[in-house]
VEXDODREN-986956 format. One line per field, with one value per atom (N, C-alpha, C): residue number from 0; residue in three letters; atom name; z, y, x. Coordinates in nm, 2 decimals. Example, Ala and Ser with C-alpha at 12.3 -4.5 7.8 and 13.67 -1.06 7.14 Angstrom:
// residues 2
pos	(0,0,0,1,1,1)
code	(ALA,ALA,ALA,SER,SER,SER)
site	(N,CA,C,N,CA,C)
zz	(0.78,0.78,0.78,0.71,0.71,0.79)
yy	(-0.57,-0.45,-0.33,-0.22,-0.11,0.00)
xx	(1.32,1.23,1.32,1.28,1.37,1.29)
//
This chain:
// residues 57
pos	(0,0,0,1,1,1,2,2,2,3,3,3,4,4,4,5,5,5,6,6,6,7,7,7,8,8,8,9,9,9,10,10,10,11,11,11,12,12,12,13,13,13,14,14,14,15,15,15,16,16,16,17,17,17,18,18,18,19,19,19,20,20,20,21,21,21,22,22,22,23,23,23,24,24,24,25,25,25,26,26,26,27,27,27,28,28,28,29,29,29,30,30,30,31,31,31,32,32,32,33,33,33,34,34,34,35,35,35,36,36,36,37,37,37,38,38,38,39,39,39,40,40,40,41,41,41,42,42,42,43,43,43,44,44,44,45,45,45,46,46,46,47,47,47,48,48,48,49,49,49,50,50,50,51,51,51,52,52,52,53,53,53,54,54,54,55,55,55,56,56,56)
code	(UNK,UNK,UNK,UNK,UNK,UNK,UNK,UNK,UNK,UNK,UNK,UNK,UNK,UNK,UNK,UNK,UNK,UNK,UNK,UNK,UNK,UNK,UNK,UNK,UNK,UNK,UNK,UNK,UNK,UNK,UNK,UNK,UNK,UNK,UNK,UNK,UNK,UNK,UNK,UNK,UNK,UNK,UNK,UNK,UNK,UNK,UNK,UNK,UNK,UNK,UNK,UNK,UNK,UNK,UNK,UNK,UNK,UNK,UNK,UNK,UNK,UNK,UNK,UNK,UNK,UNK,UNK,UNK,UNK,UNK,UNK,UNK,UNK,UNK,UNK,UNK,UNK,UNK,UNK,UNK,UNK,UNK,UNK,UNK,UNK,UNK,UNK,UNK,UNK,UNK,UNK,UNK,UNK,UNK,UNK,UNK,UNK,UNK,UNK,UNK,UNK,UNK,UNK,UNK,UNK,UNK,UNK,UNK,UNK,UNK,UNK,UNK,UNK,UNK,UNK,UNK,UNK,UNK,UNK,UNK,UNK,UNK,UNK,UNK,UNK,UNK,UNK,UNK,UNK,UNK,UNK,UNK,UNK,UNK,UNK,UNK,UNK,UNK,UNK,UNK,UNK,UNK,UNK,UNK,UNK,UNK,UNK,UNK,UNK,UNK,UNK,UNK,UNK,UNK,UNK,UNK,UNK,UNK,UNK,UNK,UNK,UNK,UNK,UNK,UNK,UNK,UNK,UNK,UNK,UNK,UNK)
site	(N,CA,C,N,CA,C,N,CA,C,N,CA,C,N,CA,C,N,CA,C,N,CA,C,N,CA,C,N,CA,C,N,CA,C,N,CA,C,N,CA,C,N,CA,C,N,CA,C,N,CA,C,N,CA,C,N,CA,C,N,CA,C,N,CA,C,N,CA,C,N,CA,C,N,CA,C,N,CA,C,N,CA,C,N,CA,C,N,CA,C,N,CA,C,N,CA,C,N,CA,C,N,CA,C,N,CA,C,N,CA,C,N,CA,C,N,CA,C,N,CA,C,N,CA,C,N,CA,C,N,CA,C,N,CA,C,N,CA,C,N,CA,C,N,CA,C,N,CA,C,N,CA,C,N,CA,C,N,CA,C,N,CA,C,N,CA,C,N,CA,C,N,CA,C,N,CA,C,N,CA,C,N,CA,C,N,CA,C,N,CA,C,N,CA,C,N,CA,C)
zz	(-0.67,-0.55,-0.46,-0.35,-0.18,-0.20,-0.21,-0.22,-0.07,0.05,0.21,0.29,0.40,0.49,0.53,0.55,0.58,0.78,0.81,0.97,1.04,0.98,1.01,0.88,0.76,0.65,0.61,0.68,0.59,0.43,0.35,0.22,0.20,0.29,0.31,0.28,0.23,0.14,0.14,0.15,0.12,0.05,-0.03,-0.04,-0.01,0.08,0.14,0.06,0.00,-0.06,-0.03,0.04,0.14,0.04,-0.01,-0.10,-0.25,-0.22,-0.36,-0.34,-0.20,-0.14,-0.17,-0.17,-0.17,-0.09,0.01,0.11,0.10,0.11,0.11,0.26,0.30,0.44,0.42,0.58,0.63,0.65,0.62,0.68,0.78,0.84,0.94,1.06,1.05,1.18,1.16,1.06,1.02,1.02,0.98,0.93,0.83,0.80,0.64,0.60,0.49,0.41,0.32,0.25,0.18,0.09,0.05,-0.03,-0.23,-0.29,-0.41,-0.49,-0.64,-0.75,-0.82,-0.91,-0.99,-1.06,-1.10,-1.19,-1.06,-0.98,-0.87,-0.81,-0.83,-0.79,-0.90,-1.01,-1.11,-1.10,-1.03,-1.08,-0.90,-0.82,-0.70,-0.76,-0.86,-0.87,-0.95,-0.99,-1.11,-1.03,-0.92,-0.82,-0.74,-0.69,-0.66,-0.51,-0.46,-0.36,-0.28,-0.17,-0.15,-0.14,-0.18,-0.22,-0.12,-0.07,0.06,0.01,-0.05,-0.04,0.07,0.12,0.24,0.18,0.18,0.15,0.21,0.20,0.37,0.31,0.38,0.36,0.35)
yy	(-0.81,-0.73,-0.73,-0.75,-0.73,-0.60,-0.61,-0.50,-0.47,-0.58,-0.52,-0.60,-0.56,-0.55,-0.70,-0.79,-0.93,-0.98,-0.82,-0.83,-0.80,-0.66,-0.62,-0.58,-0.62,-0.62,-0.51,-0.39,-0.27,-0.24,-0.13,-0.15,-0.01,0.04,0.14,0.13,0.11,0.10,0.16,0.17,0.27,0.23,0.30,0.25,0.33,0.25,0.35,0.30,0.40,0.33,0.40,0.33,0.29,0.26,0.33,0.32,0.24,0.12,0.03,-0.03,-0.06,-0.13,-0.02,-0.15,-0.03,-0.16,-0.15,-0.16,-0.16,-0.23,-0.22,-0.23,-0.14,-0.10,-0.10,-0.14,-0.05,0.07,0.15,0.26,0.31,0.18,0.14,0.16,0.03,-0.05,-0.06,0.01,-0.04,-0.12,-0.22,-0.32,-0.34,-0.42,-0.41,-0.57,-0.53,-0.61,-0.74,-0.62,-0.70,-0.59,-0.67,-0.56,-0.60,-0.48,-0.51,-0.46,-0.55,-0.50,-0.39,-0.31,-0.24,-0.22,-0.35,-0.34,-0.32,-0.39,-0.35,-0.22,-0.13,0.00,0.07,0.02,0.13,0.07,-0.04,-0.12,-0.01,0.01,0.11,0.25,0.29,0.43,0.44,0.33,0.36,0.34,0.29,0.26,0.39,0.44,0.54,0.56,0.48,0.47,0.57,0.59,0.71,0.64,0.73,0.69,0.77,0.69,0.80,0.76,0.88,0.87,0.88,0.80,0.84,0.84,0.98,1.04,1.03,0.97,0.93,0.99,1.06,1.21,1.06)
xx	(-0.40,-0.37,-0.48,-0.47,-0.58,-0.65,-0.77,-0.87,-0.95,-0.88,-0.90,-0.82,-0.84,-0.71,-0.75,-0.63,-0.66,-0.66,-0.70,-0.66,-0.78,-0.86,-0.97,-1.08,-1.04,-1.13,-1.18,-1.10,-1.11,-1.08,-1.11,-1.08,-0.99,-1.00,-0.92,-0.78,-0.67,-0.56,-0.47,-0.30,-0.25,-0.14,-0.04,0.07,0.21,0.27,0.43,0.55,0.62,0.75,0.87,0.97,1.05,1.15,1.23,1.31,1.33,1.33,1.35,1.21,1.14,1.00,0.88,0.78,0.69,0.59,0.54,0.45,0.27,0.23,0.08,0.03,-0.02,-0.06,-0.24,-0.29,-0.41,-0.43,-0.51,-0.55,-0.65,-0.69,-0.76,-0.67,-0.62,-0.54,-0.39,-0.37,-0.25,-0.10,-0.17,-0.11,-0.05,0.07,0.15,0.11,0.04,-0.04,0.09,0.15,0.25,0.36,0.43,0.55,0.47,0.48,0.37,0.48,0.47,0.55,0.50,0.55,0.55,0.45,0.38,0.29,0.18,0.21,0.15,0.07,0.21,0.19,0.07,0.09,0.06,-0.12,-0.14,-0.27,-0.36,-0.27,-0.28,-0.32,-0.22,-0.22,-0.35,-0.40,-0.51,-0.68,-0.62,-0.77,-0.75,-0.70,-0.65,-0.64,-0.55,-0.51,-0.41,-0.39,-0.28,-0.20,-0.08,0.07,0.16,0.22,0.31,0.43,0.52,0.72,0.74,0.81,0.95,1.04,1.14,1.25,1.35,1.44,1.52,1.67,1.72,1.85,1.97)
//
């Protein structure tokens, strides 16, 4: 997984999950880095990245 942003080289990190997606974003400049698997997420949740649900009605 990308440990900084491939636009402005921040390390600043987030992750957005967009229903079935889940999105790797800057928290810089934000930019969408890439869409990350599962194991993905959990390798995020353990570095400890913020995690943003969008809930969509």
């Amino acid at each position: 997984m990308l440990d900084k942003c491939n636009k402005c080289g921040s390390n600043k990190l987030f992750v957005e999950i967009q229903g079935q997606r889940r999105g790797l974003y800057c928290g810089e400049c934000g930019k969408w880095q890439k869409w990350i698997t599962k194991e993905e997420l959990q390798i995020a949740k353990f570095n400890g990245l913020k995690i943003i649900e969008n809930k969509e009605n």
